[in-house]
Each structure stands twice: as structure tokens, then as C-alpha cells.
MOPAC internal coordinates of N, CA, C and O (Angstrom, degrees):
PM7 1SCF
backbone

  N    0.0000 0     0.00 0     0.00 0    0    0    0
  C    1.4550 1     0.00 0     0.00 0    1    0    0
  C    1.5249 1   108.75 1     0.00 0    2    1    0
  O    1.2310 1   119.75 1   -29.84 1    3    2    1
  N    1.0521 1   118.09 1   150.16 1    3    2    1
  C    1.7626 1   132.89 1  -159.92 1    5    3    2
  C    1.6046 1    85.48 1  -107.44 1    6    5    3
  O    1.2310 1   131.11 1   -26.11 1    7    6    5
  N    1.4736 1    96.17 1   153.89 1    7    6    5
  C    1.8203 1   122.32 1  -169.42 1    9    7    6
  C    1.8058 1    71.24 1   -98.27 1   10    9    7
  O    1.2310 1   133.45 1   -22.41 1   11   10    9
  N    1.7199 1    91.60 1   157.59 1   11   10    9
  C    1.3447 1   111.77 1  -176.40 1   13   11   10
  C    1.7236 1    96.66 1   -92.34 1   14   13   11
  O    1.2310 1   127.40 1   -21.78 1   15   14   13
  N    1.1915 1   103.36 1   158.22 1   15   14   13
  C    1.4380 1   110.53 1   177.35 1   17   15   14
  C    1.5866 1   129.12 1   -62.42 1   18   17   15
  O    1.2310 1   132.38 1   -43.58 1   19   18   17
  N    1.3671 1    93.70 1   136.42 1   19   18   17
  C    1.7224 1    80.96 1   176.78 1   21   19   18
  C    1.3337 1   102.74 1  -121.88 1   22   21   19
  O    1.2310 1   124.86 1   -23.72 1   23   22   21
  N    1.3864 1   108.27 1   156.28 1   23   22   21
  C    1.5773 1   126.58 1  -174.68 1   25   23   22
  C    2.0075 1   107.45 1  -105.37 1   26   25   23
  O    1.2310 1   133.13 1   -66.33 1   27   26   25
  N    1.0962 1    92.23 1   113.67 1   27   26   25
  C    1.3609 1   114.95 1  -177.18 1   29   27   26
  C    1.4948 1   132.88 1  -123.73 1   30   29   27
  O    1.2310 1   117.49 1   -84.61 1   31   30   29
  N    1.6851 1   122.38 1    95.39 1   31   30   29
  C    1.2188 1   134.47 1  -150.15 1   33   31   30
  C    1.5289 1    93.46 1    25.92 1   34   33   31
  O    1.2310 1   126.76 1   -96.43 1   35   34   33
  N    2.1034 1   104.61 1    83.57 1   35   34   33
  C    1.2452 1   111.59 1   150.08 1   37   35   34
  C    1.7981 1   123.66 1    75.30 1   38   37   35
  O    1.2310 1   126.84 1   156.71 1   39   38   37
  N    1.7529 1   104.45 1   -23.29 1   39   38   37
  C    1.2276 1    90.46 1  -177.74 1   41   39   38
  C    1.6143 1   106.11 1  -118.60 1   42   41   39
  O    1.2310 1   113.59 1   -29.90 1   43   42   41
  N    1.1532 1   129.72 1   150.10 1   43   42   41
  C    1.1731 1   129.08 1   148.44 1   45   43   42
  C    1.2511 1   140.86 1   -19.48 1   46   45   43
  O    1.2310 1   108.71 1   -89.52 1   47   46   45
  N    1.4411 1   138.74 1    90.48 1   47   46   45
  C    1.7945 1   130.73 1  -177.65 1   49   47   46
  C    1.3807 1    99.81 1  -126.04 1   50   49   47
  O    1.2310 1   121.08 1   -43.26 1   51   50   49
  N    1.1195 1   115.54 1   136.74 1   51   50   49
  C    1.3467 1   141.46 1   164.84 1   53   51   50
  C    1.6397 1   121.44 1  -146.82 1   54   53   51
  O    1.2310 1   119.74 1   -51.06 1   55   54   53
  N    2.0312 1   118.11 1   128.94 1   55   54   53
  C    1.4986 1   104.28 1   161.71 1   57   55   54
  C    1.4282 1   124.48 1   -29.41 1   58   57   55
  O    1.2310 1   122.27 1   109.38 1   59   58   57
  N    1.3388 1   113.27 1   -70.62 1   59   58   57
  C    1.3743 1   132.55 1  -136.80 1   61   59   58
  C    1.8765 1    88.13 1   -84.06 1   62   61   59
  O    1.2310 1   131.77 1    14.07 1   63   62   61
  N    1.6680 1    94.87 1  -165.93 1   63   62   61
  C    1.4702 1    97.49 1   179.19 1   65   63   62
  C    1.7719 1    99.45 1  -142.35 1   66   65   63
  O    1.2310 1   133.70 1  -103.55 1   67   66   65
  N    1.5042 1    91.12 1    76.45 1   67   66   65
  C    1.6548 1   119.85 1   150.73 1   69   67   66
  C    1.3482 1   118.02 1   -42.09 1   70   69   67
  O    1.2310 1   119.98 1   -26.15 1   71   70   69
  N    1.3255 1   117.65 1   153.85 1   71   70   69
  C    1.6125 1   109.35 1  -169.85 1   73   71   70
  C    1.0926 1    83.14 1  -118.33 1   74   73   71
  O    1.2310 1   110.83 1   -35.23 1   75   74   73
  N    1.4646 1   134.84 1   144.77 1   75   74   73
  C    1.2773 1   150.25 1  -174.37 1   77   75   74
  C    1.2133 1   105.42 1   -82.74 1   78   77   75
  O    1.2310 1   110.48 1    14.00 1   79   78   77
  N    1.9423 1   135.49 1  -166.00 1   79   78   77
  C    0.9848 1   141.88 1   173.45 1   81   79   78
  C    1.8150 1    93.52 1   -77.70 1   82   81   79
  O    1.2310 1   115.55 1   111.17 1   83   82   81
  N    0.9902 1   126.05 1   -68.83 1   83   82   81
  C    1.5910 1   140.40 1   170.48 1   85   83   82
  C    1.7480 1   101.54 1   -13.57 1   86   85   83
  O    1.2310 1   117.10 1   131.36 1   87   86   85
  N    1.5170 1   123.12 1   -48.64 1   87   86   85
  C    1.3407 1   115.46 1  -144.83 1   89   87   86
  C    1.2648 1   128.30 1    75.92 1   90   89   87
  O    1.2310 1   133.62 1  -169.05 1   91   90   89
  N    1.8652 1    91.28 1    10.95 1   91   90   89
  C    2.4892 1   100.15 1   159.22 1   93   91   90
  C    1.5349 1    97.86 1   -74.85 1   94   93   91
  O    1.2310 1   118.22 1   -33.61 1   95   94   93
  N    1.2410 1   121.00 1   146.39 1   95   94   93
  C    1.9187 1    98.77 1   136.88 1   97   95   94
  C    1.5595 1   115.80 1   -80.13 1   98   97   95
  O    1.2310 1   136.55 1   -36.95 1   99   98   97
  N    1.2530 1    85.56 1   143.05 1   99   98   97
  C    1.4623 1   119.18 1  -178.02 1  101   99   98
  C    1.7999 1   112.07 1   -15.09 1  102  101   99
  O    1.2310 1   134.23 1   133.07 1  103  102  101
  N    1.2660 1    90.10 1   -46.93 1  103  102  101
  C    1.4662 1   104.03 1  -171.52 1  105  103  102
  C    1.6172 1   121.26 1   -77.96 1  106  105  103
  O    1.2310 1   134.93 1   166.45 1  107  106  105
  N    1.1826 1    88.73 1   -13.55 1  107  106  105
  C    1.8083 1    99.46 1  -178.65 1  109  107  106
  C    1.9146 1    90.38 1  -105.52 1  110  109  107
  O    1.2310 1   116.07 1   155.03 1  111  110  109
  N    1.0017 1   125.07 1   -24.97 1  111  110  109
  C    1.5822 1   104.88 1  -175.72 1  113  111  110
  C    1.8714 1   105.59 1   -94.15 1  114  113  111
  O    1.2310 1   118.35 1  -175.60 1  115  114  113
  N    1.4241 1   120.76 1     4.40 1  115  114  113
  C    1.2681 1   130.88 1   165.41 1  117  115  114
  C    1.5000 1   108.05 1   -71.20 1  118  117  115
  O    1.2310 1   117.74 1   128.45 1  119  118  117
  N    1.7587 1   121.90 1   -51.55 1  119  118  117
  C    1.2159 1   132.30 1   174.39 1  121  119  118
  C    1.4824 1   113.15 1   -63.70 1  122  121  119
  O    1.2310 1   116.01 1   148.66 1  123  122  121
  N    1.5876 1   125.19 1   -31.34 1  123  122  121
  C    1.4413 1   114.08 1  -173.50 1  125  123  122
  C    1.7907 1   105.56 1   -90.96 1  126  125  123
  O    1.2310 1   123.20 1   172.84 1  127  126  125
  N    1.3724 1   111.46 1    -7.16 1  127  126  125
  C    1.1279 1   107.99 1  -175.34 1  129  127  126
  C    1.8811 1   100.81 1   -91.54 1  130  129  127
  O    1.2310 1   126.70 1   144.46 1  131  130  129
  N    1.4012 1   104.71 1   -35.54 1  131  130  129
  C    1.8391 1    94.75 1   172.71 1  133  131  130
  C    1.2717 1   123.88 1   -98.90 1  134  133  131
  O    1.2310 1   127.98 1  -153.93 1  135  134  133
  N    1.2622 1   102.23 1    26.07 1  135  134  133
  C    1.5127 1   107.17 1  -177.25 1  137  135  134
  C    1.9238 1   106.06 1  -116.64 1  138  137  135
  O    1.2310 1   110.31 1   -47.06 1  139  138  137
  N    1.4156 1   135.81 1   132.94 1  139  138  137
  C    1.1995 1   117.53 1   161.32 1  141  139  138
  C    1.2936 1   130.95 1   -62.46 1  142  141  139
  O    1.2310 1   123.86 1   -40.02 1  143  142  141
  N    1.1847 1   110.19 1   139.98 1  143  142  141
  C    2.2114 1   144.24 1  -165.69 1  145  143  142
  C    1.4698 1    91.49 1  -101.12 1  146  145  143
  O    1.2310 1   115.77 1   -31.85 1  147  146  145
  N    1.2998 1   125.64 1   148.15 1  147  146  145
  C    1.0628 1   138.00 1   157.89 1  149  147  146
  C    1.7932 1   126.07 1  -170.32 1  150  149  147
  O    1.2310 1   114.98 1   -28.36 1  151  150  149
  N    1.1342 1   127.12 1   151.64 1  151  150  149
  C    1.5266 1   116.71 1  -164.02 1  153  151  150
  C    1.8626 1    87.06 1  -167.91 1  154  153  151
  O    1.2310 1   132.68 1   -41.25 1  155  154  153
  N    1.4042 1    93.10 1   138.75 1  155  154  153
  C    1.7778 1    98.85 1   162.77 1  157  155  154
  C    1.1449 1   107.47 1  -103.45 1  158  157  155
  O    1.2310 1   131.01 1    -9.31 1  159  158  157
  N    1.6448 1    96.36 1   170.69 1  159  158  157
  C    1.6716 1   105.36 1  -162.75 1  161  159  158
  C    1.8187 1    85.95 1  -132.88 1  162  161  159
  O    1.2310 1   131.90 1   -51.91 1  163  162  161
  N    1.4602 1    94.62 1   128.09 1  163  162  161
  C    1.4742 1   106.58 1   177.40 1  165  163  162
  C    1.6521 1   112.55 1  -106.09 1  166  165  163
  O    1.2310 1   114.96 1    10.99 1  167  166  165
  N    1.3757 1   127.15 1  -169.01 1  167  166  165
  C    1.2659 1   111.12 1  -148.56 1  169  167  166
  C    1.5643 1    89.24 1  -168.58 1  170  169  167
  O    1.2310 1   115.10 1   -58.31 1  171  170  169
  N    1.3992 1   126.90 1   121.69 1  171  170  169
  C    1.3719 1   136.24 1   176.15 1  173  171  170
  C    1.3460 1   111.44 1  -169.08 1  174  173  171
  O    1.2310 1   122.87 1   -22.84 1  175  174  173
  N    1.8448 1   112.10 1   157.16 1  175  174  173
  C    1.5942 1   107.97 1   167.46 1  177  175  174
  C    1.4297 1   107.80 1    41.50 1  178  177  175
  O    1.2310 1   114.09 1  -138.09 1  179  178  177
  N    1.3630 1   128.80 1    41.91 1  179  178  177
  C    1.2742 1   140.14 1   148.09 1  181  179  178
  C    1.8979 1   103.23 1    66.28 1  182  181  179
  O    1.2310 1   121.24 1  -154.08 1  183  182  181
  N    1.5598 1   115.24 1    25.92 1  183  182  181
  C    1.3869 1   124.05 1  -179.42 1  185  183  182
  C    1.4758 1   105.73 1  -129.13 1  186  185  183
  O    1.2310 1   116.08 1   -55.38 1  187  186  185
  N    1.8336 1   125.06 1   124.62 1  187  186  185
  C    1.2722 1   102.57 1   150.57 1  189  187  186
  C    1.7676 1   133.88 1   -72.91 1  190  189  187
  O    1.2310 1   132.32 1   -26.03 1  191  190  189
  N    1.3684 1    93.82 1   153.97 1  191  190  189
  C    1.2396 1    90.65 1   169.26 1  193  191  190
  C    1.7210 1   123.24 1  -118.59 1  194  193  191
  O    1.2310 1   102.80 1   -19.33 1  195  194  193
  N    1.0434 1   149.15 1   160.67 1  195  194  193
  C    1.9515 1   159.90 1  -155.51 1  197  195  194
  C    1.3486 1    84.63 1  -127.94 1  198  197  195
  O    1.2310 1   126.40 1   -60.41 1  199  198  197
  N    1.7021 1   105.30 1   119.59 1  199  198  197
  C    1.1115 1    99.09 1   151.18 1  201  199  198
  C    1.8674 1   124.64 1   -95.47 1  202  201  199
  O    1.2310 1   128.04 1    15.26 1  203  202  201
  N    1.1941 1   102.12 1  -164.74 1  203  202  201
  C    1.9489 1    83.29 1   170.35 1  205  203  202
  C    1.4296 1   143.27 1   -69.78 1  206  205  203
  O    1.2310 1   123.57 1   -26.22 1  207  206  205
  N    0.9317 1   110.76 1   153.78 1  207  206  205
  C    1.6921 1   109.58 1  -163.32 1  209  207  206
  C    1.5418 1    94.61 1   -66.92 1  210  209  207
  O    1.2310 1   126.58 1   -31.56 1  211  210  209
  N    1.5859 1   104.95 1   148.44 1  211  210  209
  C    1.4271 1   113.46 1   179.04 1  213  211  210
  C    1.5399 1   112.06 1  -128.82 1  214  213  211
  O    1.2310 1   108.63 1   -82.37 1  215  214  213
  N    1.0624 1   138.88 1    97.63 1  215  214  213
  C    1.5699 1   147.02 1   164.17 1  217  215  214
  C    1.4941 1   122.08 1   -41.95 1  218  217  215
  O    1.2310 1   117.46 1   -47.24 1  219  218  217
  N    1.3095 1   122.45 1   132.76 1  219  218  217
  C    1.3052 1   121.19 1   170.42 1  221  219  218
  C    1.5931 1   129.07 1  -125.05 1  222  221  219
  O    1.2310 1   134.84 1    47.41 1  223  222  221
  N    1.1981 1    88.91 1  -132.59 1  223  222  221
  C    1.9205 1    89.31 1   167.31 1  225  223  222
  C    1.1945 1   100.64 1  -106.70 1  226  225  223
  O    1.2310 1   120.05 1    15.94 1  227  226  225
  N    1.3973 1   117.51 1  -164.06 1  227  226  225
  C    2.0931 1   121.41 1   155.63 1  229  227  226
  C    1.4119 1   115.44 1   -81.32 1  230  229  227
  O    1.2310 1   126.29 1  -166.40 1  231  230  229
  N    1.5869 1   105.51 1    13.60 1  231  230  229
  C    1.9633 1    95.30 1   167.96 1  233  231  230
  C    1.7780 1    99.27 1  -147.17 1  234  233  231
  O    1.2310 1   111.46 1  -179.06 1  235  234  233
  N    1.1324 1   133.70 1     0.94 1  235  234  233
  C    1.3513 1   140.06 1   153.36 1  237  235  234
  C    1.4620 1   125.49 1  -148.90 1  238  237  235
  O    1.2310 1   129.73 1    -2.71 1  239  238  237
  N    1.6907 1    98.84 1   177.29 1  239  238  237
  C    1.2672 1   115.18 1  -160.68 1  241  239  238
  C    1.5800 1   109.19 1  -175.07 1  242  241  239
  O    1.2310 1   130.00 1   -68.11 1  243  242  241
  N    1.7057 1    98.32 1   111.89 1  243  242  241
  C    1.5099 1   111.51 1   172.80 1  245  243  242
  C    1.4252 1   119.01 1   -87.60 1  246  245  243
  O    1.2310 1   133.92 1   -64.77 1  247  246  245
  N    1.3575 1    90.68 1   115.23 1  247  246  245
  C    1.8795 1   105.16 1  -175.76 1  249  247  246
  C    1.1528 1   105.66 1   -82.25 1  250  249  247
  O    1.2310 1   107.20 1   -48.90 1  251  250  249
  N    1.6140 1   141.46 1   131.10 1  251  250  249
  C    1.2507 1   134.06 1   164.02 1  253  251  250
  C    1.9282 1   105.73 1   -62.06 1  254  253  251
  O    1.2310 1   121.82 1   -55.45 1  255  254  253
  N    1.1479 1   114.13 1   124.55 1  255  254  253
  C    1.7367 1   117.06 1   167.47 1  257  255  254
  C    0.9945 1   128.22 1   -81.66 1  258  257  255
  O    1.2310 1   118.46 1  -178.43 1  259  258  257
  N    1.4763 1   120.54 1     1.57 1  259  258  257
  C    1.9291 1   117.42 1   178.89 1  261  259  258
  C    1.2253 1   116.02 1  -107.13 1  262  261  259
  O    1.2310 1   127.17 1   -42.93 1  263  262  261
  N    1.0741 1   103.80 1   137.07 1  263  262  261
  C    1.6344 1   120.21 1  -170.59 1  265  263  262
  C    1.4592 1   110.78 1   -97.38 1  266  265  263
  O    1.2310 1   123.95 1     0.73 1  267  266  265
  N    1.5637 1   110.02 1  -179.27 1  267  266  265
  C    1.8071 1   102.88 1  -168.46 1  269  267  266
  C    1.8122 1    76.70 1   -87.16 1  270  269  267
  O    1.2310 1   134.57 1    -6.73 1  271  270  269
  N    1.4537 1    89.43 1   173.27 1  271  270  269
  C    1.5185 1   112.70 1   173.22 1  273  271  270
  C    1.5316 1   119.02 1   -63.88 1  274  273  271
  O    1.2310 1   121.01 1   -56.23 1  275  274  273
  N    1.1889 1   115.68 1   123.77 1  275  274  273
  C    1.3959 1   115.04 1   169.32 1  277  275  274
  C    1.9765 1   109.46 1   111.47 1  278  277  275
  O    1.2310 1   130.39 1  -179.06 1  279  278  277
  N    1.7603 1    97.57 1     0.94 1  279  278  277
  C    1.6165 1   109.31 1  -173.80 1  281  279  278
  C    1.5914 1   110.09 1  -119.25 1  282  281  279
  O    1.2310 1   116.05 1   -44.63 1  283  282  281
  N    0.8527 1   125.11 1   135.37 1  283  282  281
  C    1.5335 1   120.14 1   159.29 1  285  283  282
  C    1.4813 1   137.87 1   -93.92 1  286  285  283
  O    1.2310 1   118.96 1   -56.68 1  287  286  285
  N    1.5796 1   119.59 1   123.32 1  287  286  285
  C    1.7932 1   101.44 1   174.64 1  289  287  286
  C    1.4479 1   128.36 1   -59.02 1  290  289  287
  O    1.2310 1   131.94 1   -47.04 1  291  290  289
  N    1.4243 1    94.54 1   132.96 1  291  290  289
  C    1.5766 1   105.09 1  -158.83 1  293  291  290
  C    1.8668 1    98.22 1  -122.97 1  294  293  291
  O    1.2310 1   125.23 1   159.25 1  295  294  293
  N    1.3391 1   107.56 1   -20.75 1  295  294  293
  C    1.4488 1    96.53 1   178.71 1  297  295  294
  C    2.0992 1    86.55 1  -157.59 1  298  297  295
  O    1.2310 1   136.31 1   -23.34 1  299  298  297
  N    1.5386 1    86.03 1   156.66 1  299  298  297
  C    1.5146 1    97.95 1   151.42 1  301  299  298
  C    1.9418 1   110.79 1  -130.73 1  302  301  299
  O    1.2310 1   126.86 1   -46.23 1  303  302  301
  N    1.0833 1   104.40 1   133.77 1  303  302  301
  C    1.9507 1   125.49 1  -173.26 1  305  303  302
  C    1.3131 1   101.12 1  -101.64 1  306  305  303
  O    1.2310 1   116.25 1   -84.04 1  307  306  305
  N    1.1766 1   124.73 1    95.96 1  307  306  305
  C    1.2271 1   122.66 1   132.74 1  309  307  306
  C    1.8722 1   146.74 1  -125.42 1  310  309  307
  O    1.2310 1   117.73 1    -3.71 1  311  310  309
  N    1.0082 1   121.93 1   176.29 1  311  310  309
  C    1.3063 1   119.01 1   171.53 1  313  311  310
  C    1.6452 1   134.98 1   -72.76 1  314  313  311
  O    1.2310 1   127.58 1   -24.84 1  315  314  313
  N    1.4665 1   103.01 1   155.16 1  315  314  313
  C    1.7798 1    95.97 1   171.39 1  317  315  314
  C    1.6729 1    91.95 1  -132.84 1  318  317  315
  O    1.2310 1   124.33 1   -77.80 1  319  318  317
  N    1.0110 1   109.30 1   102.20 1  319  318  317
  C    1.3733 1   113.89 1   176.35 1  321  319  318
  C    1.1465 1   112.95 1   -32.04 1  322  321  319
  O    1.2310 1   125.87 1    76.77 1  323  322  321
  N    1.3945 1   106.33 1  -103.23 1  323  322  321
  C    1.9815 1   123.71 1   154.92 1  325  323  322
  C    0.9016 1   135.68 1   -82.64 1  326  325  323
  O    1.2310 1   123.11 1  -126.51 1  327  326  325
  N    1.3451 1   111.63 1    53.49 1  327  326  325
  C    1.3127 1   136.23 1  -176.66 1  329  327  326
  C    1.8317 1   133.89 1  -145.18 1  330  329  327
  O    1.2310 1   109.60 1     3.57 1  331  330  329
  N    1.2020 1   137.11 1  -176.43 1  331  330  329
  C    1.1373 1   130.08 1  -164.13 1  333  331  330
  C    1.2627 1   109.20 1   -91.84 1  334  333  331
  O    1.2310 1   109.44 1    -1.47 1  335  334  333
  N    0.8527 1   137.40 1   178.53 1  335  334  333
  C    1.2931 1   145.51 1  -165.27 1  337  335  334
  C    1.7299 1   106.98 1  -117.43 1  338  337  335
  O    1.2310 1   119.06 1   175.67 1  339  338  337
  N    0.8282 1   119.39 1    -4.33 1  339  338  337
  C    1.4340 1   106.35 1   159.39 1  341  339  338
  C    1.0669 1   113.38 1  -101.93 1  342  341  339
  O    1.2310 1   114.08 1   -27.14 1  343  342  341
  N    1.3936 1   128.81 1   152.86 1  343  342  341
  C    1.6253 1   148.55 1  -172.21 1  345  343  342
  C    1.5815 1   111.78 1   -46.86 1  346  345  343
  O    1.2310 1   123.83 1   -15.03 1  347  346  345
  N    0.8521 1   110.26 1   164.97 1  347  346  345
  C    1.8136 1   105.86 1  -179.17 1  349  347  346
  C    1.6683 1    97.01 1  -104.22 1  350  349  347
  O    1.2310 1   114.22 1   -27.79 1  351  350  349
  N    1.1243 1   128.55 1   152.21 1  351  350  349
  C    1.6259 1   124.93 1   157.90 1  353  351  350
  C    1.9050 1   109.40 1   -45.07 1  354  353  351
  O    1.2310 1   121.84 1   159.06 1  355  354  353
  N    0.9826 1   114.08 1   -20.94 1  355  354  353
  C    1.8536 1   107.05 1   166.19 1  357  355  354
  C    1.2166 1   112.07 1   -74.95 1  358  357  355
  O    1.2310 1   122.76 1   141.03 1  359  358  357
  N    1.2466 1   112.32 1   -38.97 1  359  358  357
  C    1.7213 1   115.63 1  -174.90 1  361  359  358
  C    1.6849 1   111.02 1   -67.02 1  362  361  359
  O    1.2310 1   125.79 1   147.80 1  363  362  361
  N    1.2561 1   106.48 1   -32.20 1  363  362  361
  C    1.3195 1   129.45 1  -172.02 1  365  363  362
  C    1.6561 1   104.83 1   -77.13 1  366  365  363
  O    1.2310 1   121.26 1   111.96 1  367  366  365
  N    1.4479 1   115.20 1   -68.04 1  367  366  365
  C    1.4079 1   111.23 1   172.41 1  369  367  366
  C    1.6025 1   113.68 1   -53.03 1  370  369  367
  O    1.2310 1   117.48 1   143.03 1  371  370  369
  N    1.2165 1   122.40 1   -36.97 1  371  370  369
  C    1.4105 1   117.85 1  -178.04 1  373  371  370
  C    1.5555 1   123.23 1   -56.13 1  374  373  371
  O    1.2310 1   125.13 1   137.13 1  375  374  373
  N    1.6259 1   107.76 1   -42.87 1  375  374  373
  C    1.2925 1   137.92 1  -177.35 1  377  375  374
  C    1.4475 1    96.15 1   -50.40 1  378  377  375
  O    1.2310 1   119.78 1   110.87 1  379  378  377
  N    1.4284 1   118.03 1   -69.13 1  379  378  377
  C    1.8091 1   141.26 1  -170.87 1  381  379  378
  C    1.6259 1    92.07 1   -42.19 1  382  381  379
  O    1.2310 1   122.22 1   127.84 1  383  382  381
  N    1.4829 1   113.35 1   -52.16 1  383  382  381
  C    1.3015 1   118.90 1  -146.95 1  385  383  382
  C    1.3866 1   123.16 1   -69.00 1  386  385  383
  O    1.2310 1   126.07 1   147.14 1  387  386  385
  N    1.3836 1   105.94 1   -32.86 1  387  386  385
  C    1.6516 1   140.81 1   166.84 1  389  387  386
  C    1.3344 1   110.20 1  -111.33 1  390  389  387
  O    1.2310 1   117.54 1  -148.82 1  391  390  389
  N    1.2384 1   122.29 1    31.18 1  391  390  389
  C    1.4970 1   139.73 1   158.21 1  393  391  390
  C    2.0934 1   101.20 1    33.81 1  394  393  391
  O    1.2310 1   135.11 1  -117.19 1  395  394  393
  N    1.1891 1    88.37 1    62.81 1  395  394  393
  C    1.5630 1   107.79 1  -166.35 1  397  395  394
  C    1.8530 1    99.78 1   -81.26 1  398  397  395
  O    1.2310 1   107.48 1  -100.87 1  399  398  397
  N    0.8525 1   140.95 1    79.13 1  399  398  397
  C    1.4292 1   133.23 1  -152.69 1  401  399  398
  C    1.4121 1   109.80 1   -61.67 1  402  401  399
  O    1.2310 1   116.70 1   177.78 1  403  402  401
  N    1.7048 1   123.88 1    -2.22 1  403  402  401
  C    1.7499 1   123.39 1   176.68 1  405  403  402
  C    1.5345 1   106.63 1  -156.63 1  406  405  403
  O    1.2310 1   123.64 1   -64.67 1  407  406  405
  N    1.2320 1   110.62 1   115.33 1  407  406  405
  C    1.7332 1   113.14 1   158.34 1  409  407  406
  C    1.4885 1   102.72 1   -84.44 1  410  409  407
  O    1.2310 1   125.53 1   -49.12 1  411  410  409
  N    1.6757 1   106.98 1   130.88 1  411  410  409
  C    1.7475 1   107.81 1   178.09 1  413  411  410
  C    1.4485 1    81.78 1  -119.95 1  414  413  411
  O    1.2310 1   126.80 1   -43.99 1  415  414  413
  N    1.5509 1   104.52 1   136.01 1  415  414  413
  C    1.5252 1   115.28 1   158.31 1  417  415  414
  C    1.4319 1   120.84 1  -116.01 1  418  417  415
  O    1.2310 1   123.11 1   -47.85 1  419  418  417
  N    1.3865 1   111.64 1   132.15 1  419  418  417
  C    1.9709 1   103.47 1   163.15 1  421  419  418
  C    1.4964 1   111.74 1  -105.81 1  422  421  419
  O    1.2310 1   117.72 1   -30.41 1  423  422  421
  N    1.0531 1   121.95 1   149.59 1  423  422  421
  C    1.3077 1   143.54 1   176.89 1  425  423  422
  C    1.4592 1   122.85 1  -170.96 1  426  425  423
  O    1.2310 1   120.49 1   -70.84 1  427  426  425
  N    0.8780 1   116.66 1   109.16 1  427  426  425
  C    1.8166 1   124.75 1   173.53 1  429  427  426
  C    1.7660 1   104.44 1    84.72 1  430  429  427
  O    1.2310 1   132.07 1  -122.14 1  431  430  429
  N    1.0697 1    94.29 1    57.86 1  431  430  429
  C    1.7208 1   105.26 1  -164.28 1  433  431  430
  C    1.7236 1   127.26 1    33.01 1  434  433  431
  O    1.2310 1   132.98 1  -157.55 1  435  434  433
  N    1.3889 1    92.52 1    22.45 1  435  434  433
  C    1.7213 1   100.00 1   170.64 1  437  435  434
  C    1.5420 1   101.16 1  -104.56 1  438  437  435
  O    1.2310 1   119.48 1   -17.73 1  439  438  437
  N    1.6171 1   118.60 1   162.27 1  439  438  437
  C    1.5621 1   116.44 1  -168.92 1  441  439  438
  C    1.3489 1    78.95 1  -158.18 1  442  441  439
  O    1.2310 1   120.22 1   -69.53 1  443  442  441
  N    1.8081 1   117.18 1   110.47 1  443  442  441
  C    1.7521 1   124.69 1   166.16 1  445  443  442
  C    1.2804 1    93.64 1  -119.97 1  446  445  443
  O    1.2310 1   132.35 1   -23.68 1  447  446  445
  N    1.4975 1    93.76 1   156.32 1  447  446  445
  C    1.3650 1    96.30 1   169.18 1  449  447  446
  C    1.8793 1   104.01 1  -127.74 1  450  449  447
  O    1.2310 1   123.26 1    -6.62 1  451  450  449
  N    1.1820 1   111.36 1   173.38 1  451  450  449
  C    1.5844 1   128.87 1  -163.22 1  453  451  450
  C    1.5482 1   114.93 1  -147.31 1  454  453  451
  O    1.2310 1   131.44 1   -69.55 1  455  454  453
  N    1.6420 1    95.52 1   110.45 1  455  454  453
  C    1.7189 1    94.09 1   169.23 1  457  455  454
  C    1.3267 1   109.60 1   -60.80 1  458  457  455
  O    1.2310 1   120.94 1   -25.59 1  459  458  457
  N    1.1695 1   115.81 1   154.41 1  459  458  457
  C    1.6087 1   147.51 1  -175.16 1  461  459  458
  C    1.7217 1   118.23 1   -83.86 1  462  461  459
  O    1.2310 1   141.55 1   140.61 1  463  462  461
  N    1.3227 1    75.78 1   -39.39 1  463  462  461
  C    1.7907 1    84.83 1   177.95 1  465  463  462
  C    1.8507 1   103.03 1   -82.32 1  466  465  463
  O    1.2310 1   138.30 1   -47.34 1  467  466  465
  N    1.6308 1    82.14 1   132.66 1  467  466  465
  C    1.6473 1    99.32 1   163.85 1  469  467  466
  C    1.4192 1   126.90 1   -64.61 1  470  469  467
  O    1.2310 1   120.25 1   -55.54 1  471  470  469
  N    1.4141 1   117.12 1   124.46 1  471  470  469
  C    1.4204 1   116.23 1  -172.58 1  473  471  470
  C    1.8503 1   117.15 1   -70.16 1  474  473  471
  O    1.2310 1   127.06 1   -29.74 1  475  474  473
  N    1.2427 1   104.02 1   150.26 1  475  474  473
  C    1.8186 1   103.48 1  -171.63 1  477  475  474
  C    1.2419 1   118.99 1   -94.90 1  478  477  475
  O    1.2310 1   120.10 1   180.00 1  479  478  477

């Protein structure tokens, strides 16, 4: 029999592999919660679209940038685990670089987002 979960600065730890409320075990929703999430959001025919969720470490995360045909990238979403909620200067140069028109960040259950382009 598996020890019940304990909550530890906020996250979930447990030995065993408890099935969460979700249907993760325990042990895999500990890793998606300290690890960075991220997905772009494309834009066509007046609908957004999510692309797929992308997993990282606890300080990055490679978003795929291509959208289906006929949409444009309009934002990239991702997470800051333990971290602030505004963009890092990488997130920022990256954005510029692939002319990404919005970095959205979550962190501490807030989610802003930030044009890319430098103001004149």
C-alpha cells in the first residue's frame, strides 16, 4: 500500500504512484508541475488555435512555432514554475527573433502576456 501524498512548498510528493484527482500518478504530475509547459497559439479564419503542449526543464522550454496552414503565430504561452511572471530577456530576444508578436508567461497563478516589439 502507497503512503498518501504529501504537499510540500505547494507541490505534490509521494513514494508510490498514487493516481491523482487528474488520473497523472502523483509522480508524473510533481515533474509537470516543476518543469516548464509551453504551447503557441496560432491565429486564422478569425479562430485561435493551441498548439501542443511542450515540456521542459525547471528553467526552459522548446515551443514548436509552426502553425497549421492558413494561421499565423500570434503568441507563444508558457510557464515559470518558480519564478516571476514576467519574461526573462531570453524569452524576449527569442520572441524579436522569430518576430513572435506576444510572450505569455504563468507563474504564481497569474498569466500576462508582452508584445515583443520594442517601443519607439
Amino acid at each position: 500500500m502507497c503512503a498518501p501524498p504529501q504537499v510540500v512548498e505547494g507541490k505534490v510528493a509521494t513514494e508510490g504512484l498514487l493516481e491523482s484527482a487528474h488520473g497523472l500518478p502523483y509522480q508524473r504530475q510533481v515533474l509537470m508541475e516543476t518543469r516548464e509547459r509551453g504551447y503557441n497559439v496560432c491565429r486564422g479564419n478569425g479562430r485561435y488555435y493551441r498548439g501542443p503542449t511542450a515540456v521542459g526543464t525547471p528553467t526552459n522550454v522548446g515551443v514548436p512555432l509552426k502553425c497549421p496552414p492558413g494561421t499565423r503565430l500570434v503568441a507563444v504561452f508558457h510557464t515559470h514554475p518558480d519564478g516571476s511572471p514576467l519574461p526573462s530577456a531570453t524569452d524576449m530576444k527569442t520572441g524579436r527573433k522569430h518576430r513572435i508578436p506576444y510572450i505569455c508567461v504563468k507563474a504564481r497563478g497569474k498569466t500576462r502576456c508582452y508584445p515583443t516589439r520594442r517601443s519607439k
